[in-house]
Backbone as a chain_set.jsonl record, in Angstrom:
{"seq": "XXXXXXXXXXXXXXXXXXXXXXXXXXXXXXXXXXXXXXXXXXXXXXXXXXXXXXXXXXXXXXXXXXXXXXXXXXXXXXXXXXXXXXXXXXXXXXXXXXXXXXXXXXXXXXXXXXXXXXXXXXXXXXXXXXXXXXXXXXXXXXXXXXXXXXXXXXXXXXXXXXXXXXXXXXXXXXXXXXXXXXXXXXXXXXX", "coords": {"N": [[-70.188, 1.015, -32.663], [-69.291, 4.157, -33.145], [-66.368, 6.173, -32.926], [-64.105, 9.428, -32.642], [-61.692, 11.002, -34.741], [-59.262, 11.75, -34.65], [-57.004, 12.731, -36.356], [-56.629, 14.62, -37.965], [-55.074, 16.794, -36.009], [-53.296, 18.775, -34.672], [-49.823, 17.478, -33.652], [-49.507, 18.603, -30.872], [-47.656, 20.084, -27.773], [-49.975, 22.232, -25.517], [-50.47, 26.452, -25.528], [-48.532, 27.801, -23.338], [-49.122, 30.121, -22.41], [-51.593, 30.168, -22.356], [-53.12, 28.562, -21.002], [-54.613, 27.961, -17.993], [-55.269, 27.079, -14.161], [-57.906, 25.207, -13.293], [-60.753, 24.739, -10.514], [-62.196, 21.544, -8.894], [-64.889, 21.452, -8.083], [-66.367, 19.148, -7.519], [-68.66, 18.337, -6.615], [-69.009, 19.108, -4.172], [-69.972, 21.765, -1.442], [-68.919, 24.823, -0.066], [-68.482, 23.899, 2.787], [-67.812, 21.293, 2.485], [-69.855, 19.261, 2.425], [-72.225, 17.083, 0.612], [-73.404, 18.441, -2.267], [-74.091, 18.11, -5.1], [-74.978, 15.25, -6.296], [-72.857, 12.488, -7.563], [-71.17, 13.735, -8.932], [-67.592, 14.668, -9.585], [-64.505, 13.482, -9.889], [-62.381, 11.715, -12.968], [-59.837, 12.754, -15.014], [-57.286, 15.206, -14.655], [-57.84, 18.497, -15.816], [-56.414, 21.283, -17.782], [-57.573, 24.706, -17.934], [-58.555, 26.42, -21.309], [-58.19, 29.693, -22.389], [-59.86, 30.785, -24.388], [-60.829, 32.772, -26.728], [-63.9, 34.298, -27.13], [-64.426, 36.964, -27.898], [-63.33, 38.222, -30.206], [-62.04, 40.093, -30.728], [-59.775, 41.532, -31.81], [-59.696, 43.697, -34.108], [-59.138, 43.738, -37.696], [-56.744, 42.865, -37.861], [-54.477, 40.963, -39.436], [-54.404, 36.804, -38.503], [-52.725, 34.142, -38.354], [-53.386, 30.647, -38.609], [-52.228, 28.534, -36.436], [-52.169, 25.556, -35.081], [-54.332, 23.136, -34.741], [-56.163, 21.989, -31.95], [-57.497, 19.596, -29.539], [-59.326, 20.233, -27.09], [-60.171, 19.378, -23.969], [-61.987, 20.572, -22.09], [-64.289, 21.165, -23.943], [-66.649, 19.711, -26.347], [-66.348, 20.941, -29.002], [-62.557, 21.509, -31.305], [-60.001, 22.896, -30.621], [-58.479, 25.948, -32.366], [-55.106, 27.56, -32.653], [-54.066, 30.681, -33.07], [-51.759, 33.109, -34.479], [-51.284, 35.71, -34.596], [-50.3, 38.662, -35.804], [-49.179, 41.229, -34.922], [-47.907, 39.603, -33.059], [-49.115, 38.522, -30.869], [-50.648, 35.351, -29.114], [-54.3, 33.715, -29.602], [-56.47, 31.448, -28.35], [-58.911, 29.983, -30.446], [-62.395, 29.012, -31.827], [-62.382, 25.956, -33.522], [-63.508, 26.156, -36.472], [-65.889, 24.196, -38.91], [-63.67, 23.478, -42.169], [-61.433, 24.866, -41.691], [-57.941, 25.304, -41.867], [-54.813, 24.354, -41.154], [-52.175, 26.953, -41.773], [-53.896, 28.641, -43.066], [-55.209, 32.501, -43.684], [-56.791, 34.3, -41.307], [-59.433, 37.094, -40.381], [-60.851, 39.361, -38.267], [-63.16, 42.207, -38.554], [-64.8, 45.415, -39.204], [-65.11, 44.949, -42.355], [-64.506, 42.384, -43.009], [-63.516, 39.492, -45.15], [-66.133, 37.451, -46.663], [-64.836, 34.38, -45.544], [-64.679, 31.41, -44.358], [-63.865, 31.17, -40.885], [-63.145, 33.852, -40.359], [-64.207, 37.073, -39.018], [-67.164, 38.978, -38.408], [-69.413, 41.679, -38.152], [-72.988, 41.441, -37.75], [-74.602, 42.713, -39.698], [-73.207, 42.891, -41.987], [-72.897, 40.38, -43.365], [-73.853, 38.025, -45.609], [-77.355, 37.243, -46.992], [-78.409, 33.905, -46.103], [-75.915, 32.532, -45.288], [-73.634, 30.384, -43.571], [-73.462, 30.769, -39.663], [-71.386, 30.855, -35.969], [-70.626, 31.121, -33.186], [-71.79, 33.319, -32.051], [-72.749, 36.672, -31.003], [-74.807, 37.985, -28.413], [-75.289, 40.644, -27.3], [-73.568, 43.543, -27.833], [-70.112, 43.374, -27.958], [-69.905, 41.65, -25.927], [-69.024, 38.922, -26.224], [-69.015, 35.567, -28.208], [-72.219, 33.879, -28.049], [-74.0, 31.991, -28.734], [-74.551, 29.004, -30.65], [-71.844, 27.185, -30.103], [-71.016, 25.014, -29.698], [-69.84, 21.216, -30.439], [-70.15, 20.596, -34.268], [-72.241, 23.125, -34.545], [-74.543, 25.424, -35.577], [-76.007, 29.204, -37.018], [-78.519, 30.154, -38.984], [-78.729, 33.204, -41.171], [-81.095, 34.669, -41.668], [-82.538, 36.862, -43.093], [-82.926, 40.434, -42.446], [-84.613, 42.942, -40.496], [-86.976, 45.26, -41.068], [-86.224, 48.175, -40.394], [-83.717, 47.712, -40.105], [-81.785, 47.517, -37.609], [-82.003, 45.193, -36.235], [-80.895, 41.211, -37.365], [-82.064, 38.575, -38.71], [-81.97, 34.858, -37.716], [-82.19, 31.491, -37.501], [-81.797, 29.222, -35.493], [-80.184, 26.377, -34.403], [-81.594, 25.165, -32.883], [-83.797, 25.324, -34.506], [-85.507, 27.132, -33.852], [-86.268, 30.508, -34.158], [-84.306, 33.673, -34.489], [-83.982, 37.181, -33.511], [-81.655, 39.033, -33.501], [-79.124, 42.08, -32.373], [-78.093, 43.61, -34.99], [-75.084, 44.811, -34.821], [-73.617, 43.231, -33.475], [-70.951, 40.706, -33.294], [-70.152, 37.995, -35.693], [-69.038, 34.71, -36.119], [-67.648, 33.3, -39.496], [-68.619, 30.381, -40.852], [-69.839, 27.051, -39.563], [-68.984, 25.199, -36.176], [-66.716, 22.889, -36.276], [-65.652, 19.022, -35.533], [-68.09, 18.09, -36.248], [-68.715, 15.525, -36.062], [-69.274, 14.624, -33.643], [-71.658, 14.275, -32.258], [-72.094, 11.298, -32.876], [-70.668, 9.568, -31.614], [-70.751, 6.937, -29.134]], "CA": [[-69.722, 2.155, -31.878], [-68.109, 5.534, -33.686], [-65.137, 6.761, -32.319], [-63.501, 10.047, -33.213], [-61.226, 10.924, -35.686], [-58.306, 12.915, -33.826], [-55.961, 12.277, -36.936], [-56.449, 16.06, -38.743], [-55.501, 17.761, -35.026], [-51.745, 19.008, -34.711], [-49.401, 16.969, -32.297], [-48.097, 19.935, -29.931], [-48.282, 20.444, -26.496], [-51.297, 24.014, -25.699], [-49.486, 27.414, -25.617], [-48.777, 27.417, -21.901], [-49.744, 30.768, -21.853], [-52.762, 30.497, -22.559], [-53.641, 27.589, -19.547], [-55.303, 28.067, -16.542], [-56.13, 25.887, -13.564], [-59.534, 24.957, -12.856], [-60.723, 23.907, -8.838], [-62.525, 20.77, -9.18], [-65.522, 21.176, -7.189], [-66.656, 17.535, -6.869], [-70.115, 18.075, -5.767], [-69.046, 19.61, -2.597], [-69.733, 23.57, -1.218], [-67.943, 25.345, 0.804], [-68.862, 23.208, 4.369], [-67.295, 20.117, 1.79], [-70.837, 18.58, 2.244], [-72.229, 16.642, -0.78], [-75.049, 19.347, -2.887], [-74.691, 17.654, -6.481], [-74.407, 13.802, -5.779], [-72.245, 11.572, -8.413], [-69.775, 14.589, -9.382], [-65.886, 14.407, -9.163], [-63.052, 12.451, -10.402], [-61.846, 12.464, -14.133], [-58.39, 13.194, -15.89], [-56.856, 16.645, -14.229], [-57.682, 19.437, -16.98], [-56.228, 22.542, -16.995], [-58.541, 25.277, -18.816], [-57.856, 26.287, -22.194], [-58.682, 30.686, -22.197], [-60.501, 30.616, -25.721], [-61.25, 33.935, -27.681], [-64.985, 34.433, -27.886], [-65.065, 38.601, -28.098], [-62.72, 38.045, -31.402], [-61.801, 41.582, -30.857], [-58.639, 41.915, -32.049], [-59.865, 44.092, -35.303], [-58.14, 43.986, -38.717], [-55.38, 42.365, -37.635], [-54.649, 39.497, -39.962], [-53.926, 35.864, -38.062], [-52.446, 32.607, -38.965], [-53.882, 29.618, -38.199], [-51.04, 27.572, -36.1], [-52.536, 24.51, -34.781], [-55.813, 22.544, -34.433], [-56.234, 21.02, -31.326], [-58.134, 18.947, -28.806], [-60.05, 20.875, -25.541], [-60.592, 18.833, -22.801], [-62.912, 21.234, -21.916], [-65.583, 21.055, -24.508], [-66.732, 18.799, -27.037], [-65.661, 21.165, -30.424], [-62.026, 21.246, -31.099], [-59.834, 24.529, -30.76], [-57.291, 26.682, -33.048], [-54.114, 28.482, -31.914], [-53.725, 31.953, -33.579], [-50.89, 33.393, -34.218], [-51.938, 37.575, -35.102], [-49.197, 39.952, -37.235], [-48.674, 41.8, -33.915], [-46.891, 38.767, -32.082], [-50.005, 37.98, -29.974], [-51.405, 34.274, -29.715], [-55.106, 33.182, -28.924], [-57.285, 30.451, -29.179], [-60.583, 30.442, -31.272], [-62.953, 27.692, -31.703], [-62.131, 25.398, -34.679], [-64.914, 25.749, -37.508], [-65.09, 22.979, -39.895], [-63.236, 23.717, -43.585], [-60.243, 25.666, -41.977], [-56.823, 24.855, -42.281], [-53.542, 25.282, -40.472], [-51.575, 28.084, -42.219], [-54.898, 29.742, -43.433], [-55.304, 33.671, -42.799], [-58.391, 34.901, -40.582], [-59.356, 38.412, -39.588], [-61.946, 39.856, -37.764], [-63.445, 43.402, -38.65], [-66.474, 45.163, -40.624], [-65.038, 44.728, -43.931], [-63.837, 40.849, -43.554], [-63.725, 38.991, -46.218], [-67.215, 36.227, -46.121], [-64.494, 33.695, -45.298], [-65.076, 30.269, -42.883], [-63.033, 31.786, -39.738], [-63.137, 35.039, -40.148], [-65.21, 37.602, -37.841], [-67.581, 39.943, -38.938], [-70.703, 42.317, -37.406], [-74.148, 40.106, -38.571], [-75.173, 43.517, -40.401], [-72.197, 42.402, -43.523], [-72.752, 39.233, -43.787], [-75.377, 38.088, -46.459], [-78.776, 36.055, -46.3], [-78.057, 32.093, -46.354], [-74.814, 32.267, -44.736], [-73.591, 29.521, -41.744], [-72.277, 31.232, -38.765], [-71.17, 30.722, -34.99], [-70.235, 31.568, -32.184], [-72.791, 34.873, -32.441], [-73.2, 37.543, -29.833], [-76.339, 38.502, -27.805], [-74.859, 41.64, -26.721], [-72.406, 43.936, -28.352], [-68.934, 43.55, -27.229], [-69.47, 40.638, -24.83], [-68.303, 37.967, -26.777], [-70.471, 34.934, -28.481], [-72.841, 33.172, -26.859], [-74.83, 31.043, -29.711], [-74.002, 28.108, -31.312], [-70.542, 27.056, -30.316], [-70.998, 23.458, -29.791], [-69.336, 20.975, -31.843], [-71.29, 21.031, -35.192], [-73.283, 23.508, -34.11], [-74.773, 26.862, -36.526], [-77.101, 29.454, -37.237], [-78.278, 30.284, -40.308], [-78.793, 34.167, -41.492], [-82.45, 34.399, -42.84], [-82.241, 38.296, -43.342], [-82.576, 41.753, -41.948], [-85.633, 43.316, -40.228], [-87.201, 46.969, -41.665], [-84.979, 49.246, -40.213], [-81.753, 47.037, -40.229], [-81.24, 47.701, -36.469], [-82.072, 43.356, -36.088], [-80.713, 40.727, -38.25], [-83.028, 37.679, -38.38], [-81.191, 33.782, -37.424], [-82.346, 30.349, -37.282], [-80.68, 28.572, -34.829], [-79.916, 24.825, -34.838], [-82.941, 24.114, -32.474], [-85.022, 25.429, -34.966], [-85.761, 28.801, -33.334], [-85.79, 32.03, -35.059], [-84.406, 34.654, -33.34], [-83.55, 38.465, -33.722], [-80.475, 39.75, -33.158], [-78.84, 43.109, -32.66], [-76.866, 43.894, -36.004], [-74.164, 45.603, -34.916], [-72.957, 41.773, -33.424], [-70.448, 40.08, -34.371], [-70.675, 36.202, -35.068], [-68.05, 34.035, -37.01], [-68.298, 32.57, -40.622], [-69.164, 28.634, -40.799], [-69.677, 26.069, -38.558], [-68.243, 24.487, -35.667], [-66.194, 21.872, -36.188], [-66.058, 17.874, -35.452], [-69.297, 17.725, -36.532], [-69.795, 14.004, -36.046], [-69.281, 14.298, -31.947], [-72.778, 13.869, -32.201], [-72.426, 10.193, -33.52], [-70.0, 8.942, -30.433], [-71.638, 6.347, -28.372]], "C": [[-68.846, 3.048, -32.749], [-67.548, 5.953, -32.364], [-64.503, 7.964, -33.403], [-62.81, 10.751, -33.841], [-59.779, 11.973, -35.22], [-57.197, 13.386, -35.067], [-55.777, 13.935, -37.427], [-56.065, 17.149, -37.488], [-53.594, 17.561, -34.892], [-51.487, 18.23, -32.765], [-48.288, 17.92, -31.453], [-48.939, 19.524, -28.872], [-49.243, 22.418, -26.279], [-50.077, 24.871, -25.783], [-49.737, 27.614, -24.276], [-49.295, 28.899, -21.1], [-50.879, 31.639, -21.673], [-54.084, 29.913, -21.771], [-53.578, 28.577, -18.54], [-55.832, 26.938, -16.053], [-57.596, 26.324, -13.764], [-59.715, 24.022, -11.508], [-62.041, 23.636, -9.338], [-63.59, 21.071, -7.804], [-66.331, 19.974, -6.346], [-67.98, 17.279, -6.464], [-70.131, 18.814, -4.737], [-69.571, 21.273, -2.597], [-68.706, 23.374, -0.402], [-67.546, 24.817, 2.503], [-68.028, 21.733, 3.806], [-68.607, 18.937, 2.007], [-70.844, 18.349, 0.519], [-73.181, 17.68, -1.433], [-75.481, 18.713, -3.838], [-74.224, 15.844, -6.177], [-73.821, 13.211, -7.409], [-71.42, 12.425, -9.356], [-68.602, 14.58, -8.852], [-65.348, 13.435, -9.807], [-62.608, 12.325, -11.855], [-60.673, 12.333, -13.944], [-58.633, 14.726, -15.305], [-57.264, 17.26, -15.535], [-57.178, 21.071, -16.618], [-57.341, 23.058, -18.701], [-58.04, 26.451, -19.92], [-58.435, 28.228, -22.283], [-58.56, 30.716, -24.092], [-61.213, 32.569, -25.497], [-62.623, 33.847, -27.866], [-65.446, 36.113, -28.609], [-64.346, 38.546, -29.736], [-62.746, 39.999, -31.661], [-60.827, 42.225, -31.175], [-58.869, 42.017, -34.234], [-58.545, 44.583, -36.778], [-56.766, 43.953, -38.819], [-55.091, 41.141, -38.092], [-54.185, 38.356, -39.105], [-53.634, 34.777, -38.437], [-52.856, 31.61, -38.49], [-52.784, 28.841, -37.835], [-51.336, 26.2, -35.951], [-54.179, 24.356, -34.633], [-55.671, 21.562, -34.1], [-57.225, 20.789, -30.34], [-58.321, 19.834, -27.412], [-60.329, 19.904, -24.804], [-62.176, 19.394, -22.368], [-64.47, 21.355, -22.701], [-65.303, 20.023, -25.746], [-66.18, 19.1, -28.782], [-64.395, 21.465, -30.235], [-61.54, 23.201, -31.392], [-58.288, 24.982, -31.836], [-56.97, 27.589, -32.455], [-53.963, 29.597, -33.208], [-52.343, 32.654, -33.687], [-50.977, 34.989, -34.996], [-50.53, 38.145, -35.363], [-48.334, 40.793, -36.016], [-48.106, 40.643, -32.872], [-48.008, 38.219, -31.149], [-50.816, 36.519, -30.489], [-52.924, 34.299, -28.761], [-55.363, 32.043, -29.663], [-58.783, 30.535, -29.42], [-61.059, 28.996, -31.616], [-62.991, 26.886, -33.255], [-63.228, 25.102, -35.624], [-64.586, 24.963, -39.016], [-64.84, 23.509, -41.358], [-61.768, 24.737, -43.326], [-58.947, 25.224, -41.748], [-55.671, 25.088, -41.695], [-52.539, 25.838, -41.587], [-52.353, 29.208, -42.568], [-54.638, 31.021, -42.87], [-56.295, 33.522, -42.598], [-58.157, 36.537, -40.308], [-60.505, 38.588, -39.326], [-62.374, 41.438, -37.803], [-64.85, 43.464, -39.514], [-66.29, 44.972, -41.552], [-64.49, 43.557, -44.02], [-64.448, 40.507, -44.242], [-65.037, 37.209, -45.902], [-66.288, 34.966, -46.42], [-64.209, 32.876, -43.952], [-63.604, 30.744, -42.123], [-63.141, 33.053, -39.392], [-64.592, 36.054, -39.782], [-66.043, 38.678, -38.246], [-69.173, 40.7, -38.115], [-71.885, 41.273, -38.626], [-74.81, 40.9, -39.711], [-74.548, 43.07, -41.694], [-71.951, 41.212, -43.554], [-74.133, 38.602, -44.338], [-76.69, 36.987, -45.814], [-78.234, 34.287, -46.637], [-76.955, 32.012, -45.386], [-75.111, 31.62, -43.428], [-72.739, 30.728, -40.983], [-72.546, 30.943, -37.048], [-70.425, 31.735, -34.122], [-70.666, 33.367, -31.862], [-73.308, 35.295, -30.96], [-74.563, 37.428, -29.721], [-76.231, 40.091, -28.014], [-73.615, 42.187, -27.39], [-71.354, 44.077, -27.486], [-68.602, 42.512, -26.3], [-69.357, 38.992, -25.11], [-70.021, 36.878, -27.424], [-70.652, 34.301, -27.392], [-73.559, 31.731, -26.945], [-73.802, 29.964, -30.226], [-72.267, 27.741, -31.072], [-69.607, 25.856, -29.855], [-70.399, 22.095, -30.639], [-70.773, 20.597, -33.21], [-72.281, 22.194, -35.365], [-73.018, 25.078, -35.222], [-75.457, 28.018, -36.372], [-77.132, 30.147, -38.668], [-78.911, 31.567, -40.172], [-80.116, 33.828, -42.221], [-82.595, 36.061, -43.306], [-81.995, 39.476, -42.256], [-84.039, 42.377, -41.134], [-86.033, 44.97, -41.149], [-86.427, 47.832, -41.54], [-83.614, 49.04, -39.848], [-80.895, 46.844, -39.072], [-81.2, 45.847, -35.918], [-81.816, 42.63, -37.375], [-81.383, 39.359, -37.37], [-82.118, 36.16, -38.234], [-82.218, 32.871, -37.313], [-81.175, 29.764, -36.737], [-80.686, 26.935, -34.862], [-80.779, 24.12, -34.035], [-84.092, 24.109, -33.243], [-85.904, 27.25, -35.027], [-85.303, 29.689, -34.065], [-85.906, 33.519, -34.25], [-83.64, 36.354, -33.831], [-82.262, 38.842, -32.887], [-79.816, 41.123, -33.3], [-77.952, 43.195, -34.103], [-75.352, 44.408, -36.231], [-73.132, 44.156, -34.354], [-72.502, 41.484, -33.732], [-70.562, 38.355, -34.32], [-69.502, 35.786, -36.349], [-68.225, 32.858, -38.395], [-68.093, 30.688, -40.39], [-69.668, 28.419, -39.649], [-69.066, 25.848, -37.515], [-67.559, 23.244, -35.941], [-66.354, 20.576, -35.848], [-67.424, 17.989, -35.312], [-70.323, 16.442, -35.913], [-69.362, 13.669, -34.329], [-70.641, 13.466, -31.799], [-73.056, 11.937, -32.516], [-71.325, 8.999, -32.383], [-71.134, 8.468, -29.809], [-71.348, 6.477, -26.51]], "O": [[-67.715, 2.665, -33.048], [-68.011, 6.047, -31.227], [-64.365, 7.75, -34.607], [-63.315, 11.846, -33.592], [-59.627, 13.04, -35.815], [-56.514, 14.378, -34.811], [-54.677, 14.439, -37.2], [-56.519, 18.285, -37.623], [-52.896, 16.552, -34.991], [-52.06, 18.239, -31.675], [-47.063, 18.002, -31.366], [-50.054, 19.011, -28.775], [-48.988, 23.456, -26.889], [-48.949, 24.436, -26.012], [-50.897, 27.637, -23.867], [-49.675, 29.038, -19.938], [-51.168, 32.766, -21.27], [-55.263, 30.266, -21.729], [-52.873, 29.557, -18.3], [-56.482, 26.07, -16.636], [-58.175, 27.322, -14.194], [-59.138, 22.951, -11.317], [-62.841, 24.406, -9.87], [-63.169, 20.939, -6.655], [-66.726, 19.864, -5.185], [-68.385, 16.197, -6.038], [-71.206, 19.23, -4.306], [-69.56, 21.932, -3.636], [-67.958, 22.449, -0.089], [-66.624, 25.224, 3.209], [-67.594, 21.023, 4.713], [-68.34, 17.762, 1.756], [-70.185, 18.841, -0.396], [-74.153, 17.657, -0.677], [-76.682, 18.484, -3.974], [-73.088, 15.49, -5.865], [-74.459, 13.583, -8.393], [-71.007, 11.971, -10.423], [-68.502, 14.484, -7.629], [-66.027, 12.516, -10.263], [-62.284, 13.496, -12.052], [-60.244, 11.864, -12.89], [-59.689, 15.354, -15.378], [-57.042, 16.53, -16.502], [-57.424, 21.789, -15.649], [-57.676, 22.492, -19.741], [-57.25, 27.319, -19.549], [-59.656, 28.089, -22.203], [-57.564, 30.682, -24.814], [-61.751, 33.217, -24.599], [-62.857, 33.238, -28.91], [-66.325, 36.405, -29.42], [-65.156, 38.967, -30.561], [-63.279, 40.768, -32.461], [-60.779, 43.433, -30.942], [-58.568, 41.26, -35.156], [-57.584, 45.351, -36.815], [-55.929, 44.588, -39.46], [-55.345, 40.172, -37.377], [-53.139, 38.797, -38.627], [-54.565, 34.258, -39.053], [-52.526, 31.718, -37.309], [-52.191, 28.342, -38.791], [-50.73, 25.487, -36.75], [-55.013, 25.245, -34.459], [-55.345, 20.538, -34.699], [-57.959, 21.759, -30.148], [-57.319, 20.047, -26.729], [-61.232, 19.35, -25.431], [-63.222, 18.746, -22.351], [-65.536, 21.583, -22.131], [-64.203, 19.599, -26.098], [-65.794, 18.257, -29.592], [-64.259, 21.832, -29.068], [-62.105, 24.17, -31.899], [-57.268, 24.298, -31.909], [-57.684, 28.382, -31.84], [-53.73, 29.138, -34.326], [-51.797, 32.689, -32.584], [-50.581, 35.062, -36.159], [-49.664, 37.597, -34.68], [-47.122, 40.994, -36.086], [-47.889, 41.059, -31.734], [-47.611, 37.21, -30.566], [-51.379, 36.344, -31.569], [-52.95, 34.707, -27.6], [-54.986, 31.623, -30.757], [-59.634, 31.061, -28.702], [-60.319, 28.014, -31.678], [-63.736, 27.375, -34.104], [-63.817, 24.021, -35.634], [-63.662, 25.019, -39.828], [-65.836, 24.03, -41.859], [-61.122, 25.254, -44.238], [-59.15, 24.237, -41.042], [-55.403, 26.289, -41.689], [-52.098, 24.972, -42.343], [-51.972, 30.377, -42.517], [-54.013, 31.08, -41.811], [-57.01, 32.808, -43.3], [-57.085, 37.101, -40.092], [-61.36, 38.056, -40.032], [-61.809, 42.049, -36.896], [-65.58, 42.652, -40.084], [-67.324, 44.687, -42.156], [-63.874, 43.377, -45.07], [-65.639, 40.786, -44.378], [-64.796, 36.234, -45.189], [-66.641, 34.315, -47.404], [-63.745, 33.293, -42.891], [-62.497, 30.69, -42.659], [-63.23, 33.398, -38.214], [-65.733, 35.821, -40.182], [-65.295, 39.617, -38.517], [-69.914, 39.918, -37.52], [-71.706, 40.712, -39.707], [-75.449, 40.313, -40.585], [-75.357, 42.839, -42.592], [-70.797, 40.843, -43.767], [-75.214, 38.628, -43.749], [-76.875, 36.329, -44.79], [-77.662, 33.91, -47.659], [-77.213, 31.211, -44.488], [-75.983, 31.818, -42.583], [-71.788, 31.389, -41.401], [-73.715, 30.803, -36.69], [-69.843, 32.792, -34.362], [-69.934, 34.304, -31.543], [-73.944, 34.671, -30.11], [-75.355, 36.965, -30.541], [-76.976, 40.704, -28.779], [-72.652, 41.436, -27.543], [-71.442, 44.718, -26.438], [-67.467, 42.326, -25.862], [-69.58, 38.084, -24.309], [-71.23, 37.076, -27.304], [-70.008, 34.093, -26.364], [-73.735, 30.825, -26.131], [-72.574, 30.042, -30.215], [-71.493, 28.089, -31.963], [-68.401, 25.665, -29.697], [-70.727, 22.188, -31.821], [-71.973, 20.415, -33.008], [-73.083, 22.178, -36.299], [-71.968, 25.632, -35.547], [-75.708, 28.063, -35.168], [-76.178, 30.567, -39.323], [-79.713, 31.599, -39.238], [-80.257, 32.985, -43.107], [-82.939, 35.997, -44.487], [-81.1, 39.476, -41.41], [-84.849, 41.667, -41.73], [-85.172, 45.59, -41.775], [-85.871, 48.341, -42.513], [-82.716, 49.786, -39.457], [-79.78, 46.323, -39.092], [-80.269, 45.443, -35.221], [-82.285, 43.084, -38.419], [-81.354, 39.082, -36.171], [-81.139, 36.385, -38.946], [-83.299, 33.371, -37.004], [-80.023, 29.728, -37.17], [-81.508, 26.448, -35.638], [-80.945, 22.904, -34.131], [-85.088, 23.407, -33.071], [-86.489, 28.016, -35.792], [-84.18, 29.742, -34.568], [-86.809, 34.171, -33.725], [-82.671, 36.34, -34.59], [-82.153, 38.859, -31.661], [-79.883, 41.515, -34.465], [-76.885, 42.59, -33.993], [-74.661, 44.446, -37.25], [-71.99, 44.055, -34.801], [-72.754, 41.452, -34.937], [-70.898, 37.639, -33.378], [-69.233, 36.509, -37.308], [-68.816, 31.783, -38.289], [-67.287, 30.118, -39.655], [-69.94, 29.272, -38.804], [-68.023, 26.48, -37.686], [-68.332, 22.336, -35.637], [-67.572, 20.482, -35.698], [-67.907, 17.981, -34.18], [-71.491, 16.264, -35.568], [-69.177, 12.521, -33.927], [-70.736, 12.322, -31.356], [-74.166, 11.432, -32.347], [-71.354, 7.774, -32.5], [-72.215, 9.055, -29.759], [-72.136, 5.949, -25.725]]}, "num_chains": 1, "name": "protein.A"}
């Protein structure tokens, strides 16, 4: 049996104001009949409001903590941005607490940092990648989870992806999607 590896994940309590409840539906509707049978019960979670639009352009951020979601299976980083504002962003594996990140069109092709899919080259890993401009990602943002950049189409308006099922899919270019990976990788290897 693997078990895993919590040891590289900072020991703080979340940034509290960045929690939200969550109402535990249990299976029930609104009549408190049963609809989904063998849902409910668990550890209380409250819900962790994670950064996917990464819209806070050319504003450098520090990497504060990397910690544990309840909520999903990859693990999350606290932000701490130049202008006093914190979020949290989804922890991709190789980054570091103190590291900088930024998100804009001219970021630098470094793991964290946010960039449209048009400036970022062929080969490159990346996550957490829009559908839709402006409405945050949508792809890959699972733990381990990628897609890989295979190029550009003719008139540059689609940039081409392989995604981690295999699928190759077109994307608008003007998108933005985040350099590397997701993080704890080896979720996948829990029994």
């Amino acid at each position: 049996m693997t078990t895993l590896d919590y040891s590289g994940l900072s020991k703080v309590k979340p940034e509290s104001t960045l929690l939200t409840s969550v109402n535990e539906h249990a299976g029930r509707n609104n009549k408190g009949q049963i609809t989904t049978r063998h849902k409910g019960g668990g550890h209380k979670r409250k819900y962790r409001i994670i950064d996917f639009k990464r819209n806070k352009f050319d504003i450098p951020g520090k990497i504060a903590t990397i910690e544990y979601d309840p909520n999903r299976n990859a693990f999350i980083s606290l932000i701490n941005y130049a202008d006093g504002e914190k979020r949290y962003i989804l922890f991709a594996k190789g980054m570091t607490v103190g590291q900088t990140i930024v998100a804009g069109e001219n970021a630098d092709i470094k793991v964290g940092n946010a960039a449209p899919l048009k400036n970022i080259p062929e080969g490159t890993l990346v996550h957490n990648i829009e559908m839709k401009i402006g409405k945050g990602g949508q792809i890959a943002r699972s733990a381990g989870s990628s897609a890989q950049i295979l190029g550009k189409d003719e008139d540059g308006k689609y940039v081409i992806l392989r995604l981690g099922s295999g699928e190759v899919r077109k994307v608008l270019a003007d998108c933005y999607a985040t350099i590397g990976e997701v993080g704890n990788e080896e979720y996948n290897l829990v029994n």
